[in-house]
Steps between C-alpha positions, in 0.01 A plus 500: 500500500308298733632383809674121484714368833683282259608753261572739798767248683601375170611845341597694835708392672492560904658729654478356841727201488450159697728450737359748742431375850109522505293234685316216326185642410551828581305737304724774437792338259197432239366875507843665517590276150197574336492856549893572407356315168254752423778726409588533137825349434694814387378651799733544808385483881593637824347306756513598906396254769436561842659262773281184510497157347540585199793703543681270743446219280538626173843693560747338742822679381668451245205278388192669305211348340461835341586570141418898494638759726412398909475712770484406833357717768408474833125442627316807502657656158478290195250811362722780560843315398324428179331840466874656541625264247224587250578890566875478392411313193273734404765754496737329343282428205430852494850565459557216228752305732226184481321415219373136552147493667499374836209406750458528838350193724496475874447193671390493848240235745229624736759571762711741315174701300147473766742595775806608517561592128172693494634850520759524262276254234228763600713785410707352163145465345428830554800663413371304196811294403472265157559210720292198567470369847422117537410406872507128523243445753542181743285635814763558781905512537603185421832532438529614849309183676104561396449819676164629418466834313266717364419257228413208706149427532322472725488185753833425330742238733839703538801504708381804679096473436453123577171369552464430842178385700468849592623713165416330217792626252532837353172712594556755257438526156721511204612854363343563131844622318358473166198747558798734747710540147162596321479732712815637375331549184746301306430428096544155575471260819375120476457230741626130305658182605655208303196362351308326172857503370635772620291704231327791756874517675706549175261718311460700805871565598531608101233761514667624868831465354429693182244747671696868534552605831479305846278177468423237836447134428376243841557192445410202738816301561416194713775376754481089565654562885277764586164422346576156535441333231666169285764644259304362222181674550616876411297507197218360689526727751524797225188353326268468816619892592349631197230259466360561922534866382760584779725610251304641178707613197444845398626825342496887539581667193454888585250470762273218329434168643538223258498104680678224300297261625157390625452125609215355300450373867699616835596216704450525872774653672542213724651331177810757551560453885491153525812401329704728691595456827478842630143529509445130613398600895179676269396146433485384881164443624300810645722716262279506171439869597842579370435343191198687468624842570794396270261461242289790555792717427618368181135519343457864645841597346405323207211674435673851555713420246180417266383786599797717452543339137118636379568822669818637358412366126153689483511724174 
């Protein structure tokens, strides 16, 4: 059946509730919602999430926004919690003490899954738990006060790499996480964000979801107070991400490069920078070579993916 946002709100209902603490225009509440709906409704979930804003905000005891089994673990281990979950449900069903179907979803940001969650996500995938693992991605520790992290990029303003006359931001580039789970050799790992109607998120977190064995979804999840931004321009911002190319929306099914989506025409990456506050020392007179270099790197890493898409789908 094809894919409606109407008929999806309208005939599941969400399993992440309102009333959770998120910020106004946050990015996360709307990609947490719409991938609990790509669950079938009969279906059950277990869902993990690392220590972050999600989890702080989302869970404030005896509060939950969550209408399927929560876990909450600490930083670093929302992969193996979940992994250990998954393990003793697989026995059980084994030994006919569960028979409902049950999936397995952890939640964690950039914080909790480039760095400090990296081993133990690195080593639940491939142990090669049927989990899914949903890294919300909003470029630095926020919940800790905008400390930059492996997913900042570069010349990014943060608490601790702020652009000074003499460093200007974060001189390091991002981490690729998507293409470090492909190397994992995963049946399924795809880069989305809320979008065009959610459409590439939901059908996305269905096929990971659904897909047997462990499956990695990135997701960008802008944050207003780090970025920057007004509250009401998270779709904008979402929309220019995809559009500049910074963030393109792909899939790996078994080692094959499929992207979503190819702008008819790729707006200048200037277009993403300048509504956000953390890149606005770039626009400063006699720094246009940030810009540029910013630039240069999103159409080289754009055309390896082009590249990587014709050269693992030759016959």
């Amino acid at each position: 059946m094809p894919y409606n946002v109407k008929d999806v709100v309208a005939n599941k209902p969400s399993r992440f509730t309102s009333g959770h603490r998120m910020c106004a225009g946050c990015g996360a509440p709307p990609v947490v919602r719409m991938i609990m709906r790509a669950l079938k409704p009969e279906d059950h979930a277990v869902v993990a999430v690392a220590t972050g804003c999600l989890e702080v905000s989302s869970f404030i005891y005896p509060y939950t926004s969550w209408s399927d089994s929560y876990i909450h673990t600490a930083f670093e281990c929302a992969a193996a919690t979940l992994s250990g979950a998954e393990a003793a449900y697989q026995s059980m069903k084994k030994q006919g003490k569960i028979e409902n179907t049950s999936k397995f979803i952890a939640f964690g940001g950039d914080g909790g899954t480039f760095d400090i969650g990296l081993q133990s996500l690195s080593g639940a995938m491939e142990r090669g738990h049927d989990m899914l693992y949903v890294c919300y991605d909003n470029g630095a520790y926020m919940n800790t006060g905008i400390q930059r992290s492996s997913a900042t990029p570069k010349f990014a303003d943060t608490t601790t790499s702020p652009a000074g006359e003499v460093i200007p931001g974060k001189m390091q580039y991002r981490k690729d996480l998507t293409k470090i789970l492909v190397g994992h050799h995963l049946p399924y790992v795809a880069q989305t964000i809320a979008y065009m109607n959610f459409k590439d998120l939901y059908e996305k977190a269905e096929k990971a979801i659904y897909t047997e064995g462990p499956t990695f979804l990135n997701v960008l999840s802008p944050c207003p107070r780090g970025w920057g931004y007004p509250t009401d321009m998270l779709m904008q911002i979402n929309k220019l991400a995809v559009e500049t190319c910074y963030w393109p929306l792909y899939e790996v099914i078994d080692g094959k490069y499929k992207i979503n989506y190819k702008p008819a025409k790729k707006l200048p990456i200037e277009e993403f920078l300048r509504p956000q506050k953390r890149f606005k020392h770039m626009f400063n007179p006699g720094n246009e070579w940030m810009i540029e270099e910013f630039q240069k790197t999103v159409d080289a890493r754009w055309q390896e993916l082009l590249d990587l898409e014709e050269m693992t789908n030759k016959e």
